[in-house]
C-alpha positions in Angstrom: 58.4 2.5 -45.2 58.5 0.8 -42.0 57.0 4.4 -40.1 54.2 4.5 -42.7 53.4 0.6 -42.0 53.3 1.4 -38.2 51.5 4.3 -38.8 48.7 2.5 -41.0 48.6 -0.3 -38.4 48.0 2.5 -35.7 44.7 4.1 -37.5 43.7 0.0 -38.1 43.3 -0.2 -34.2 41.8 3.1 -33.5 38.7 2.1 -35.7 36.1 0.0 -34.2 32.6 -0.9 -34.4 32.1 1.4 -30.9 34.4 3.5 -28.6 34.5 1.8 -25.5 35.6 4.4 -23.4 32.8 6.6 -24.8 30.5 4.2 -24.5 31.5 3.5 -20.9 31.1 7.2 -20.1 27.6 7.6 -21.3 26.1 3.7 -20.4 27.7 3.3 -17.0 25.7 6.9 -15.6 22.1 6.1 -17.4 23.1 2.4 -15.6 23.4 4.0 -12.6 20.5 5.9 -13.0 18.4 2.8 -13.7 19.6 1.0 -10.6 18.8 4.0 -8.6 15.4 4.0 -9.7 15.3 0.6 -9.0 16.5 1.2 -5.3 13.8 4.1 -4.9 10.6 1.8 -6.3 11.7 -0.7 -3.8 11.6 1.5 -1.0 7.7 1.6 -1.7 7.0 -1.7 -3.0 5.2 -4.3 -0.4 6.9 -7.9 -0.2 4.6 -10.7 -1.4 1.9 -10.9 1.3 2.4 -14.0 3.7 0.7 -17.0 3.1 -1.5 -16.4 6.4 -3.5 -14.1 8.8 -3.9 -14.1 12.6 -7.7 -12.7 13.2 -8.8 -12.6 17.0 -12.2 -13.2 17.1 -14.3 -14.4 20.4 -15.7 -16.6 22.7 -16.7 -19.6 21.1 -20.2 -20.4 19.4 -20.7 -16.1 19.3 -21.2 -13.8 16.4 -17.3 -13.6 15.8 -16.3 -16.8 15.7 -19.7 -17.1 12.9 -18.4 -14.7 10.8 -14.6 -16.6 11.4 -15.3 -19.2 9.7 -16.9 -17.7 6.8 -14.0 -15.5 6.3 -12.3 -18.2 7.0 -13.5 -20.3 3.5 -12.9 -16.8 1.2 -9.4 -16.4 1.9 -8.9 -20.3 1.7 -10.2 -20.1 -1.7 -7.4 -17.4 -2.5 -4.9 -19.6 -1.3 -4.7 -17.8 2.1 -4.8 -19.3 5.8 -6.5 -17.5 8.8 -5.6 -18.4 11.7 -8.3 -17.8 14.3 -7.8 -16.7 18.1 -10.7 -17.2 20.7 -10.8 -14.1 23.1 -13.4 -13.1 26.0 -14.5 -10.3 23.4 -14.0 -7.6 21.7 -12.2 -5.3 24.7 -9.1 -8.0 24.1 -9.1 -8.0 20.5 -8.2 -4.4 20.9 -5.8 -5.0 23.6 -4.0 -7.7 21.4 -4.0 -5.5 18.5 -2.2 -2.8 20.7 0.6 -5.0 22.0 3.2 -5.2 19.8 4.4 -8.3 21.2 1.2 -10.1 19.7 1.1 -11.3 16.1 -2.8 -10.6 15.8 -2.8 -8.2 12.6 -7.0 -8.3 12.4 -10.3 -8.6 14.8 -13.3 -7.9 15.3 -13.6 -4.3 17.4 -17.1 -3.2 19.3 -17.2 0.5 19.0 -16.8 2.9 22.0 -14.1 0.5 22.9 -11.3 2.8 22.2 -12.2 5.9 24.1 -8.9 7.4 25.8 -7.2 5.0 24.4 -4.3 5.8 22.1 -5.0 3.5 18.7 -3.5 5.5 16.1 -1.6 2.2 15.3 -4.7 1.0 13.7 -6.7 1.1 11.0 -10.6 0.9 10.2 -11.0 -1.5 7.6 -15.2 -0.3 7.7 -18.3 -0.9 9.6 -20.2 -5.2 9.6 -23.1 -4.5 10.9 -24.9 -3.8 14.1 -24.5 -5.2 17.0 -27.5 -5.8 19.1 -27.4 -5.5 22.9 -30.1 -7.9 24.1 -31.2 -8.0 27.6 -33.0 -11.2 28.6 -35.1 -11.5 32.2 -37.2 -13.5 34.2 -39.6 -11.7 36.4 -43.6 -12.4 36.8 -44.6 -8.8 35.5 -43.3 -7.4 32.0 -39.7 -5.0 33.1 -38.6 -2.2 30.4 -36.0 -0.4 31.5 -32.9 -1.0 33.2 -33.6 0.9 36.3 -36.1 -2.3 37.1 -33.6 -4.9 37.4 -32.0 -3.0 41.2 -31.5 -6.1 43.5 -31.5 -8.7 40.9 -28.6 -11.2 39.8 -27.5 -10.0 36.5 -24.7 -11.3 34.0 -22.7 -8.6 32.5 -20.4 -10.4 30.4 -16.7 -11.3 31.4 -13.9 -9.5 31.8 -12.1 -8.7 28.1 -15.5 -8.5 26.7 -17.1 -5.6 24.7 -20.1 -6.8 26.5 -19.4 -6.1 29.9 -17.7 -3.0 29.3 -21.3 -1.6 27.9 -23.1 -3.2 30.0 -21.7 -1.3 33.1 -21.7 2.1 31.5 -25.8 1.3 30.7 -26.4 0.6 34.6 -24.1 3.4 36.0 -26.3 5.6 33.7 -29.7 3.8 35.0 -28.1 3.9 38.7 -27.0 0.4 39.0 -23.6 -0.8 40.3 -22.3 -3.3 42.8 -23.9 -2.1 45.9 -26.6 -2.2 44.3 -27.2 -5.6 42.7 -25.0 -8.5 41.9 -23.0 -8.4 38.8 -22.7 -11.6 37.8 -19.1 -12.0 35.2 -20.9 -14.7 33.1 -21.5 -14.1 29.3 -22.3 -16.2 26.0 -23.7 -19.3 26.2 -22.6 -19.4 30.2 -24.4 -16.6 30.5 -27.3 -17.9 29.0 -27.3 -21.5 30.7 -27.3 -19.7 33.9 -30.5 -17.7 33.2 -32.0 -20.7 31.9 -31.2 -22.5 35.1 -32.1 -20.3 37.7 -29.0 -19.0 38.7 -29.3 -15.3 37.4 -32.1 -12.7 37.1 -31.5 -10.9 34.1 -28.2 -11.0 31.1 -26.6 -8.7 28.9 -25.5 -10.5 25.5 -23.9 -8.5 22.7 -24.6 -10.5 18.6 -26.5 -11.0 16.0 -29.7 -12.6 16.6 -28.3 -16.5 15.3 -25.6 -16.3 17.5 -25.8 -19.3 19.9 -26.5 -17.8 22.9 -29.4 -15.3 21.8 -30.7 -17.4 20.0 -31.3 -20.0 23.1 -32.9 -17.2 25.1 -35.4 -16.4 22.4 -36.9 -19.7 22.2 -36.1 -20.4 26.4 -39.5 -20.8 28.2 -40.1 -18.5 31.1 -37.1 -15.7 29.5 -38.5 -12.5 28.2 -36.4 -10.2 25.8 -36.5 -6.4 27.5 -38.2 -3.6 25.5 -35.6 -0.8 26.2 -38.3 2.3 26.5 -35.0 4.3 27.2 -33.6 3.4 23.8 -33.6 6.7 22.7 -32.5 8.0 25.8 -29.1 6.2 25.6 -28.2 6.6 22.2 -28.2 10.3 23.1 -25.7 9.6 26.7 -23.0 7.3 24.7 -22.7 8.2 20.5 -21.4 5.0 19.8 -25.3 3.5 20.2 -27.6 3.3 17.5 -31.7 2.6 18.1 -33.3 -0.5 16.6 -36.1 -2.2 16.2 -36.8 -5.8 16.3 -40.1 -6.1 14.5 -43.0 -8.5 15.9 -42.5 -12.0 14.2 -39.4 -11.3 12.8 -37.9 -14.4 14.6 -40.3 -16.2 14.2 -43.9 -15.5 12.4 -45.4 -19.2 13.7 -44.7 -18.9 17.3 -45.4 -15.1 17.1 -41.6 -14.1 18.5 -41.5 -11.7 19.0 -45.0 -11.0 20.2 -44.8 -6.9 19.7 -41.8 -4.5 18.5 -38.8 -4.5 20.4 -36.3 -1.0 20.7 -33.4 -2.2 21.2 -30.0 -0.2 21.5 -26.6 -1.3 19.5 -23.2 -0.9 19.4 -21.0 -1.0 16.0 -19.0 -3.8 15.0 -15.6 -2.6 12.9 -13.3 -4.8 11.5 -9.9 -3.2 13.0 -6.7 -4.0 11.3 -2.6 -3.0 12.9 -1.0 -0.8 10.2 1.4 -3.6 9.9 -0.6 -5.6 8.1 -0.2 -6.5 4.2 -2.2 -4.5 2.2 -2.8 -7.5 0.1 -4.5 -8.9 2.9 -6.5 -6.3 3.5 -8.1 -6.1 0.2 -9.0 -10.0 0.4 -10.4 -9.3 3.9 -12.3 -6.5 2.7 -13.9 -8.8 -0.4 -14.7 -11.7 2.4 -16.2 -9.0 4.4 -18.5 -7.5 1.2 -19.3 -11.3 0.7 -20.4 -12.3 4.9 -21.8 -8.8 5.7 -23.3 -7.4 2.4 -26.8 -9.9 3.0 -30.0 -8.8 4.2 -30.6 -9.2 7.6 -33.5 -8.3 10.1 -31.7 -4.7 11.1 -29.8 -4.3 7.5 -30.6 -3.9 4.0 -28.7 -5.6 1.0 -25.6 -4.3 0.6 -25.5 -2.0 3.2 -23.0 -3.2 5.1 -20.0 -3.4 4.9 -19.4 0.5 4.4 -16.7 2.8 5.2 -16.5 4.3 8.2 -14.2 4.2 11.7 -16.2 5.6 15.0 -13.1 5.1 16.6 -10.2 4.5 14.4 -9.2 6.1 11.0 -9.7 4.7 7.9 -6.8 2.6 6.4 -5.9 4.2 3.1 -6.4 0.6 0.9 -10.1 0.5 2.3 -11.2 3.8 1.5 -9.7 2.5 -2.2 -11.7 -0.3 -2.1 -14.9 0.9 -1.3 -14.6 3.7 -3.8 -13.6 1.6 -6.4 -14.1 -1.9 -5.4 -12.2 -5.4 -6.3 -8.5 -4.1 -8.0 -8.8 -4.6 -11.6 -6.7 -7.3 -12.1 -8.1 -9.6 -9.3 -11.2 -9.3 -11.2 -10.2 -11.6 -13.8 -7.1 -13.1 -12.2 -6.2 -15.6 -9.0 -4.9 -13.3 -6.2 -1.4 -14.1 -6.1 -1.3 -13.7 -10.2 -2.7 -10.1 -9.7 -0.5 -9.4 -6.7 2.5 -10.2 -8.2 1.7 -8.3 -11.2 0.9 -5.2 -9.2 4.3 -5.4 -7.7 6.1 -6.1 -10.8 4.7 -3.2 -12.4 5.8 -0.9 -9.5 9.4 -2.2 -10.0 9.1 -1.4 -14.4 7.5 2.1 -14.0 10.9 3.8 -12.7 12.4 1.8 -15.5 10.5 2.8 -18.7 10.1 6.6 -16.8 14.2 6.3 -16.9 14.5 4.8 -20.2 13.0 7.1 -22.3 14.9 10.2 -21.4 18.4 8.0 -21.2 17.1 6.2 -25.1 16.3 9.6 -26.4 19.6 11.6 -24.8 22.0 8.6 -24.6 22.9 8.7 -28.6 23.2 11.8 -29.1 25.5 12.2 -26.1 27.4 9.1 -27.3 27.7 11.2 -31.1 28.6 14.3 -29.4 31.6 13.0 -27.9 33.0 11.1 -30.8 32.5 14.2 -33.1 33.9 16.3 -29.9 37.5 15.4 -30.6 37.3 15.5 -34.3 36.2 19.4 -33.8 38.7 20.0 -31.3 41.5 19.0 -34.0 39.5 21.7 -36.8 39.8 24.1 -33.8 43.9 24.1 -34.0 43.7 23.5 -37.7 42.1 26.7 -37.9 44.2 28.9 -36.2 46.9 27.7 -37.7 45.7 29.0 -41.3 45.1 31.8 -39.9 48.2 32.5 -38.1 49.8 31.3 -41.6 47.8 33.5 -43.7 48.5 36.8 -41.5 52.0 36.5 -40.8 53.5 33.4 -42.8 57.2 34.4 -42.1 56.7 33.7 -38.5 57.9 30.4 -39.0 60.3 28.8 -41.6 58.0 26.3 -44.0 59.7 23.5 -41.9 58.6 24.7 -38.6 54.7 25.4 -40.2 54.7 21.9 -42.0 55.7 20.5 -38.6 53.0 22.2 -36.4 50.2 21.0 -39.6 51.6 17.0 -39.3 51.1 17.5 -35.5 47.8 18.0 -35.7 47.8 15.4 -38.3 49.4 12.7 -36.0 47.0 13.5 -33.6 44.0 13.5 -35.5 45.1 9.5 -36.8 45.3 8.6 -33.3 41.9 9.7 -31.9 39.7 6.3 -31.3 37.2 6.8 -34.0 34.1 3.8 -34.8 33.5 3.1 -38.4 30.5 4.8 -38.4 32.7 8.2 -37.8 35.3 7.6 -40.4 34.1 10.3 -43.0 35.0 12.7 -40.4 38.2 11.8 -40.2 39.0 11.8 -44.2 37.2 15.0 -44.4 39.9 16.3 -42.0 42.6 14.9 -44.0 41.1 17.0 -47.2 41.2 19.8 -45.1 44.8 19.2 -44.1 45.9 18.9 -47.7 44.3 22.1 -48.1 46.0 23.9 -45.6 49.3 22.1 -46.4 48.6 23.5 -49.6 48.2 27.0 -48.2 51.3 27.1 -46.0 53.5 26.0 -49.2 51.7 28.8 -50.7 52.2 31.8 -48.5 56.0 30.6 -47.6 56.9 30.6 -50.8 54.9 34.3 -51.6 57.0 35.0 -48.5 60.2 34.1 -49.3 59.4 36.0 -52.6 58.8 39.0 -51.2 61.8 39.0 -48.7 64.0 38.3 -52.1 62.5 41.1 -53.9 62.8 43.9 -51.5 66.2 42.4 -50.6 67.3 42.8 -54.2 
């Protein structure tokens, strides 16, 4: 009485709602799994851009510090600070971008700045616009071409500046140098003061026509703006050139300014980013730069600038994006750090749902295969048994047969089975009755047999 109580108290705790241990075996891999492809998404998720840019720009009241402050009033509007840093011009912007001690991730690049130099550190982020060399004179008699200005004072921009740098391949090319006239390391508005006052012959200023110091010169008395007649010529000597015209009047129709076409010869301006920077941020510098750039203007169309495109540099990967396919979807109807954040979330859940399919689909059925696993095995040794019985049942006494069936028997009660398994497990005790049955039977045929021939 007291075996048969233990014995039903024993099956009691091998039933539950869920086998643990077979639980553990098949959750605790897929879990593993799941963290794993958690660990691998992070490897190529950003981190939540910061909450400013540094952006070099250059000398104050010129082009780049216009465009600055524009820029400047787009990213504040998407809750992001730019942080503006004067410099002589766009030769240091490229020399900050390239020291990796300096924190300046953006500026404002003049193209043919970065010939034999090693920039694969950073990206194109497209072309702004043209930028116009302009090279204002006094002189009693009308001067187009460079070669004209030997022996005078002229201001070639300071050192750092895209300016100067072009400036002084121009005159090598027209035969102009040191020796033979003054170079002058003036530029911008200095630049411009000093022609105005007497104290220089001839400048070289690099911007768009509203910049401050072009502007001046355009409405100085007694300061002509050159007609480059070798305009062609040098786009052919230095690539990074394009030909304009400035059309008659197109400063200004009243005072007639100016009073006939001017050819003109300009340089690129690319917004250069370090492959550092957030690509976040470059998409929101990239919208303020459709917004500034994208107007008309005397020597651009609507919309045709900003456009993709690196002289110099290569083209960062989240530009080319943009330009192909414009504003990301969801910061077209969210705030930017909504849609960023989304973005990264859904980075983080596509490993997840990838995972969770296969390990929803194959995690049950692996779970079912175990629990039915060790009911089988116990059919397995049931089966042999019957048929050992059945071909040679005086192998054993009936004792030793009935002892090897409850065996199996004891073992079957103890194997962990959930509730939702149990009809396995009194289907196996049917079939143990049955070959109970059959072991009685073919002893006692046995025994009969033995008796007979004995007799």
């Amino acid at each position: 009485m007291l075996n048969k109580l233990r014995d039903l108290k024993l099956r009691q705790l091998k039933l539950r709602d869920i086998s643990l241990r077979d639980l553990l075996v098949v959750v605790l891999p897929a879990l593993l799994l799941l963290i794993g492809g958690f660990w691998l998404a992070a490897q190529f998720i950003q981190p939540a851009p910061p909450g400013y840019v540094y952006i070099s720009s250059g000398m104050p009241g010129d082009s780049y510090e216009v465009y600055v402050e524009r820029y400047r009033q787009v990213l504040a509007r998407n809750g992001i600070e730019l942080r503006e840093r004067n410099s002589a011009g766009a030769a240091e912007n490229l020399s900050r971008l390239l020291d990796e001690n300096d924190d300046t991730e953006v500026a404002f690049v003049q193209s043919g700045l970065a010939d034999g130099v090693d920039v694969s550190t950073l990206y194109s982020l497209g072309h702004l616009g043209y930028e116009p060399l302009w090279v204002f004179y006094r002189a009693d008699h009308e001067l187009d071409r460079l070669t004209q200005l030997k022996g005078k004072r002229i201001a070639i921009g300071i050192e750092g500046s895209g300016t100067r740098k072009l400036a002084l391949q121009l005159l090598e090319a027209s035969g102009l140098n040191a020796r033979n006239a003054k170079l002058l390391s003036l530029g911008g508005l200095s630049a411009a003061e000093a022609l105005r006052a007497h104290q220089a012959d001839a400048v070289f200023l690099v911007g768009v026509e509203r910049s401050a110091a072009v502007w001046t010169l355009l409405y100085a008395e007694g300061v002509h703006l050159m007609n480059l007649s070798y305009a062609e010529a040098y786009t052919r000597l230095f690539p990074q050139l394009a030909r304009l015209t400035l059309p008659r009047g197109a400063i200004d129709m009243e005072r007639n300014l100016p009073v006939r076409n001017v050819a003109l010869v300009a340089p690129m301006t690319t917004l250069v980013a370090h492959e550092s920077t957030h690509p976040a941020l470059i998409e929101l510098l990239l919208q303020a730069a459709q917004e500034v750039h994208g107007e008309a203007g005397i020597f651009q169309r609507p919309g045709e600038f900003p456009h993709a495109g690196g002289i110099d540099f290569r083209m960062s990967p989240d530009a080319e994006r943009f330009y192909k396919s414009g504003k990301p979807f969801l910061q077209r109807y969210l705030p930017f750090w909504a849609a960023n954040l989304i973005d990264r979330t859904v980075v983080m859940l596509v490993p997840v749902f990838a995972l969770l399919f296969p390990i929803l689909r194959f995690g049950p059925p692996l779970y079912t295969w175990r629990i039915r696993s060790r009911v089988y095995r116990r059919y397995g040794e049931l089966k042999f048994l019957e048929a050992e019985v059945e071909e040679n049942p005086q192998r054993y006494s009936q004792a030793e047969w009935l002892e090897k069936l409850d065996r199996i028997e004891q073992s079957a009660h103890q194997i962990p089975t959930p509730l939702a398994f149990t009809d396995m497990l009194y289907t196996l005790r049917v079939h143990l009755g049955l070959v109970r049955a059959t072991i009685l039977r073919r002893t006692a045929e046995a025994a009969a047999e033995k008796e007979a021939t004995a007799t």
